[in-house]
N, C-alpha and C positions, 0 to 999 in steps of 0.2 A: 582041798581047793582053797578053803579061808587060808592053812597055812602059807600056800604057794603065793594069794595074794600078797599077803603079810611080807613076804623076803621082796616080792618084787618091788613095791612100795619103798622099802626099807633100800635096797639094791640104787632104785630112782634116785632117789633122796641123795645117798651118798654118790651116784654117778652125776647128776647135780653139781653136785659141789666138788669133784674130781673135776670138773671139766678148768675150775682155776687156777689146779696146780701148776699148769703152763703158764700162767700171766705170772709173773714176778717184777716186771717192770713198773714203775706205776707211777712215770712223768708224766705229763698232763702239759699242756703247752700252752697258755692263753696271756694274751698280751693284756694283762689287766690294767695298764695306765689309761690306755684307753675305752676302758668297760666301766660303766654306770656302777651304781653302788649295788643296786639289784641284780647286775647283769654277776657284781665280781662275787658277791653272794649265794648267787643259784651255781656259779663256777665252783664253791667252796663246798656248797653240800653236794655236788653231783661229784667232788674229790675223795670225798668222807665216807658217800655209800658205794662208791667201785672202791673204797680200800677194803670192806665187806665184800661185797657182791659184785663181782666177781675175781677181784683180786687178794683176796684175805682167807685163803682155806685155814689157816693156821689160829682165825680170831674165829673163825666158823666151827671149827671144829670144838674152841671151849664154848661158845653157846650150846650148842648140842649136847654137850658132857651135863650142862646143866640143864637140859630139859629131860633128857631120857629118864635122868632119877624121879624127875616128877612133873608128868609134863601140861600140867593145867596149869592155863593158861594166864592166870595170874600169879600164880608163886614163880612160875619161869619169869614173868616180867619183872617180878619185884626182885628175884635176883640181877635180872639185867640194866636193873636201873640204879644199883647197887655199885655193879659194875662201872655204867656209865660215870658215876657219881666219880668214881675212882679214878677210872684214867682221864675222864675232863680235866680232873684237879693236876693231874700231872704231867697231862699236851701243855697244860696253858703256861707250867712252871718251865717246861722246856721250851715252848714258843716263844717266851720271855726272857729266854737264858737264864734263868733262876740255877739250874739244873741245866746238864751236860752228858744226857745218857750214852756209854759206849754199846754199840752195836753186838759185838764181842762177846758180851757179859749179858747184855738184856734179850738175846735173839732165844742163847742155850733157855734159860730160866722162862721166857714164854713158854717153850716147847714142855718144859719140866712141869707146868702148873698144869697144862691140857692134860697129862701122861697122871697128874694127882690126881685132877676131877674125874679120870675116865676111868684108874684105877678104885677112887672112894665110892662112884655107882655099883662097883661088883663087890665091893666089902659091905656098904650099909643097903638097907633095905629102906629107909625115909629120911625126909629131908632134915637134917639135924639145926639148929638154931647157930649153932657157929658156925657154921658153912657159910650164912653173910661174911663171918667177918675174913674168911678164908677169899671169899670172892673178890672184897674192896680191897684189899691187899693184891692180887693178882689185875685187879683192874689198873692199881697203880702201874703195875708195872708192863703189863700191855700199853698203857697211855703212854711210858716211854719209846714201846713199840710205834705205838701211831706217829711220835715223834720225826719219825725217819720218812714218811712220807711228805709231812709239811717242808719239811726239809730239802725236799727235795727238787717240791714248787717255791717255797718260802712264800711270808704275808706281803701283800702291800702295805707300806708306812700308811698311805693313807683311809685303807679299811684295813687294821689289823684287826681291833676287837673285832669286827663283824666278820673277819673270813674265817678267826678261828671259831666262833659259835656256829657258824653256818658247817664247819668240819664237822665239828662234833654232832649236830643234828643231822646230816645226813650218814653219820657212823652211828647213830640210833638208829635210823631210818633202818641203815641196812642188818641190824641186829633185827628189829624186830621181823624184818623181812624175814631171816632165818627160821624165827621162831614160828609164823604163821605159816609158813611152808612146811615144817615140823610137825605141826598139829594138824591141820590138813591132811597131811600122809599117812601121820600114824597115832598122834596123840587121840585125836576124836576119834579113832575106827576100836583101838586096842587097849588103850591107856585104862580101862577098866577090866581088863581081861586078865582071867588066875594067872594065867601063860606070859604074862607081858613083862617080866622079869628074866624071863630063863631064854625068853625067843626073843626077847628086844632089848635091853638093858645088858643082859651080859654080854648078849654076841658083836652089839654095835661098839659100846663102852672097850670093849677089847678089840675089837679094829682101830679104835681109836686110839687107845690108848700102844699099838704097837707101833702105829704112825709117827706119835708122839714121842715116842722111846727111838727111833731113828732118825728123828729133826733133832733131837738135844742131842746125841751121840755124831751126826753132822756138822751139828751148827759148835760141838765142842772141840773137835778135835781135826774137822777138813776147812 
C-alpha cells in the first residue's frame, strides 16, 4: 500500500505538470502605457511565474532533475538560486540587446541540459560540488530561453528596469513553486527512505530524461 501511495503521488506530480504541455503560447496582452508602475509590475511578475507554472514544462522539468537527487529543501534551493543567479544575468543581457539568442540553437541545448541532469541522477548517488557549476552554466542559457518570452510582450521604455526584475522574481516565484510542490509529494514522505533511489530517482530521472531526449531530437531536426 505505502508503495502504491508512492507512484500515485509521484504519477500526480508529474500529471501536474503534463497538464502545460498544451499551453505553448505565452502572449499576455496588457496595455501597459496606461498601467501604473505597480500595476505594470505585478503584470511582469504574474509573466515570469506562468512562463513556470503553468506554461514552462520544459524549465520544470530541470528543477525537478535537480531535486529528486537530493531533495532537501535547502540544497534544492541553493541550487535554484544558482540557477536563477544565471539566467537573470542573461534575460537582462538579452533584454538589453547586449546578446541576440537564436531560438534554433538555444531551444535544442535547453532540452539537452534537462536529458544531462536527469541522466547524472541515475549515474551518481550524491550531490557532487561541481554540479553548481554545471547548473549556472545551464542557467545561462535557459535565461536565453526566458528571453523569447519578454520578447514577445517586450518592456515599457518607461519601466524597463522594473518589468525585467518583476520577470525575474516571479520566475523564482514559480520555481520555487515547483520545488515546494515536490517536497510536499514526495520529498517529506520518502526522501529518507532505503528505496528512494531505485523507486523515485531512477524511474522519474528516466521519464524525464526520455522526454528530454525527444524535445532535443524535435527541437533539432523538425
Amino acid at each position: 500500500m505505502k508503495q502504491l501511495s508512492l507512484y500515485r503521488k509521484c504519477v500526480l506530480l508529474m500529471g501536474l505538470l503534463g497538464l502545460s504541455a498544451a499551453a505553448q503560447a505565452h502572449t499576455i496582452n496588457y496595455d501597459l502605457a496606461k498601467m501604473s508602475q505597480e500595476a505594470v509590475a505585478w503584470s511582469y511578475l504574474k509573466l515570469g511565474f506562468l512562463h513556470i507554472l503553468p506554461l514552462g514544462l520544459d524549465h520544470i522539468l530541470f528543477v525537478l532533475s535537480l531535486f529528486f537527487l537530493s531533495p532537501k529543501l535547502s540544497t534544492v534551493i541553493w541550487q535554484a538560486t544558482a540557477f536563477t543567479i544565471a539566467h537573470s544575468i542573461m534575460l537582462g543581457m538579452a533584454a538589453y540587446g547586449i546578446i541576440e539568442p537564436l531560438p534554433a540553437i538555444i531551444e535544442p541545448i535547453i532540452a539537452l541540459s534537462i536529458f544531462f541532469v536527469a541522466v547524472e541522477n541515475m549515474l551518481v548517488r550524491e550531490l557532487k560540488p561541481g554540479r553548481i557549476a554545471i547548473i549556472f552554466g545551464f542557467g545561462l542559457v535557459h535565461g536565453m530561453g526566458f528571453a523569447g518570452a519578454l520578447a514577445e510582450t517586450g518592456l515599457p521604455p518607461s519601466d524597463y528596469l522594473i518589468s525585467l526584475l518583476s520577470f525575474n522574481v516571479g520566475v523564482e516565484l514559480g520555481q520555487l513553486a515547483v520545488i515546494l510542490s515536490a517536497w510536499l509529494l514526495v520529498g517529506k514522505w520518502f526522501s529518507e527512505k532505503p528505496w528512494y533511489r531505485t523507486r523515485i530517482v531512477h524511474p522519474m530521472s528516466a521519464l524525464i530524461a526520455g522526454i528530454a531526449l525527444f524535445w532535443t531530437i524535435e527541437r533539432t531536426f523538425f
